[in-house]
ROFI-97067 format. One record per residue (C-alpha): residue number from 1; residue in three letters; chain; x negated, y negated, z negated. Coordinates in Angstrom, 1 decimal, padded with zeros to 4 digits. Layout:
<atoms>
ATOM  num  residuo  cadena      xx      yy      zz
ATOM  NUM      ALA       A       X       Y       Z
...
</atoms>
This chain:
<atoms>
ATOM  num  residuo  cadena      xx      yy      zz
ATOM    1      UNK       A   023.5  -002.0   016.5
ATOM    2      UNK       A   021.1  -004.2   014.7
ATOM    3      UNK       A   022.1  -005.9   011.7
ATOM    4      UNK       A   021.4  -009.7   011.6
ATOM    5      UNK       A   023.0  -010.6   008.6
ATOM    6      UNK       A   021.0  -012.8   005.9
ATOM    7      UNK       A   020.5  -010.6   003.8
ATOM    8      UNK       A   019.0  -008.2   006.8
ATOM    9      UNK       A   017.0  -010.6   007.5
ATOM   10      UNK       A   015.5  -011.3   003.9
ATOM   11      UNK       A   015.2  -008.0   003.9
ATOM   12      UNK       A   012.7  -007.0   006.5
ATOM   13      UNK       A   010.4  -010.4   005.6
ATOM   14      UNK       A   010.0  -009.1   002.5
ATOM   15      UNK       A   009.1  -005.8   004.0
ATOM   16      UNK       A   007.2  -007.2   006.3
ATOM   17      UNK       A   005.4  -009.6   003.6
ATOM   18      UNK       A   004.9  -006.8   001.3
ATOM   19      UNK       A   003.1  -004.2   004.4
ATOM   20      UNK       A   001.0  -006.9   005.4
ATOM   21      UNK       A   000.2  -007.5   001.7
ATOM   22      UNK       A  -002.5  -005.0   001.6
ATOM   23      UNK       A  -004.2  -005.1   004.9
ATOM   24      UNK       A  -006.4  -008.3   004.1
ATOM   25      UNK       A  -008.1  -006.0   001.1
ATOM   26      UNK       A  -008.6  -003.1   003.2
ATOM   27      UNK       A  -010.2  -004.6   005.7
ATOM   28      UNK       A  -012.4  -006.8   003.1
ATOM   29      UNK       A  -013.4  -003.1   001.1
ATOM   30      UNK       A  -014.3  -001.2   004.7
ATOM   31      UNK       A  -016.3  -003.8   006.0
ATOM   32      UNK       A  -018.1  -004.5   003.0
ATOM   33      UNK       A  -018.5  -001.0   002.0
ATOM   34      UNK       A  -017.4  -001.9  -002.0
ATOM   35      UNK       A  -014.0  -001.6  -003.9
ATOM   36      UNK       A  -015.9  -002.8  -007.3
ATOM   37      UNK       A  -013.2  -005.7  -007.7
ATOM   38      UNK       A  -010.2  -003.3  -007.1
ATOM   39      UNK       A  -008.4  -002.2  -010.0
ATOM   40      UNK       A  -007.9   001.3  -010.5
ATOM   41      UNK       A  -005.1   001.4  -012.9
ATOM   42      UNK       A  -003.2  -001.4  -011.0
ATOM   43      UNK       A  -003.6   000.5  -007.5
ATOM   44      UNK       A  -002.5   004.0  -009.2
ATOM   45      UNK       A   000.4   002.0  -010.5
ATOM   46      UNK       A   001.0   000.3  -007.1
ATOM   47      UNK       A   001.1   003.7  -005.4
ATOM   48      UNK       A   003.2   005.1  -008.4
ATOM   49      UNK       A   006.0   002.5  -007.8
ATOM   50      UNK       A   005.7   002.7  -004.0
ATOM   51      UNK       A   006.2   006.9  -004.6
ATOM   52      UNK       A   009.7   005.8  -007.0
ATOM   53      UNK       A   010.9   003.4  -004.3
ATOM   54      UNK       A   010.7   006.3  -001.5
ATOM   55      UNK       A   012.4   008.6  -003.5
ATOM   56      UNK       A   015.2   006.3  -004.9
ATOM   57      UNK       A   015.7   004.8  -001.3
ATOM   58      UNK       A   016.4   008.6  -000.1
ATOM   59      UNK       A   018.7   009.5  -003.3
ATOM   60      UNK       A   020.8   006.0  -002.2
ATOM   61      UNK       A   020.6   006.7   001.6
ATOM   62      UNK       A   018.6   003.2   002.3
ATOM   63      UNK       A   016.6   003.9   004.9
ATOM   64      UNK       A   015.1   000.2   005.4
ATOM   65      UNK       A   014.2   001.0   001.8
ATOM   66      UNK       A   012.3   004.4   002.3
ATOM   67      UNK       A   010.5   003.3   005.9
ATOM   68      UNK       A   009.6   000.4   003.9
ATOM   69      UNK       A   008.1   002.1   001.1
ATOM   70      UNK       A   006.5   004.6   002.8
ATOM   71      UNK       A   004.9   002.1   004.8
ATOM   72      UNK       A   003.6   000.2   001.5
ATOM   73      UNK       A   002.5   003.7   000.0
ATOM   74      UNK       A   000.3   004.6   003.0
ATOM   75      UNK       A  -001.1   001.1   003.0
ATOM   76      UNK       A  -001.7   001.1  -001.6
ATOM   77      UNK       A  -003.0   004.5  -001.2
ATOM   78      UNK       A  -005.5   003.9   001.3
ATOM   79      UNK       A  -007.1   000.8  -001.2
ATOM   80      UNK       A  -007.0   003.5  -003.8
ATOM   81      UNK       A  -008.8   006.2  -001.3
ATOM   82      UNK       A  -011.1   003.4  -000.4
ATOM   83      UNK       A  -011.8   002.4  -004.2
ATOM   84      UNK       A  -012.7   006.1  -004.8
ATOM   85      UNK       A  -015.1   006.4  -002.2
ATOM   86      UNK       A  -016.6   003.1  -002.3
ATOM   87      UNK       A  -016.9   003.4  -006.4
ATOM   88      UNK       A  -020.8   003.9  -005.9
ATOM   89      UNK       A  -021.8  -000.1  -005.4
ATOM   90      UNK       A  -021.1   000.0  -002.1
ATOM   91      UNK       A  -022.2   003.9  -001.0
ATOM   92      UNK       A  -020.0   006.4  -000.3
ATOM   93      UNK       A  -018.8   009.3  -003.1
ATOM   94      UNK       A  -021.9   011.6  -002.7
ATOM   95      UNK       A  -024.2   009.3  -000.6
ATOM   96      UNK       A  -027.1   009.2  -004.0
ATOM   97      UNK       A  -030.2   010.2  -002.4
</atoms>
């Protein structure tokens, strides 16, 4: 059975608001081919906290919590993949010719 309860609820907005957090600046870095504004150390930290949340939502059996996060990682990971191979103003890693 679905849980409805406030707190539920509150629960899976946030969720929701923190997934959809990061698709506006991947799709802004793939279509303009440039991660130049991205911060590394903020994304590696990002993707560090993500990696913590997973792991303490399956040591406390919340599995909101770890679908959640794993979610979140994917999504802060990909920026970080993106920011490595758009480093290059705009070309790809190993696109100098």
């Amino acid at each position: 059975m679905i849980d409805l309860s406030p707190a539920s609820l509150l629960g899976a907005g946030a969720a929701l608001c923190s997934m959809a957090s990061f698709m506006p600046q991947i799709v802004k870095i793939w279509h303009e081919r440039d991660a130049s504004s991205v911060s590394l150390r903020m994304y590696v930290v990002t993707v560090t906290g993500f990696a913590l949340w997973t792991i303490y939502g399956v040591l406390r059996g919340g599995w909101p919590i770890v679908v959640s996060n794993i979610v979140c990682l994917a999504l802060s990971a990909t920026v970080l993949v993106l920011k490595w191979r758009f480093s290059r103003h705009g070309k790809p890693a190993g696109a100098d010719a």
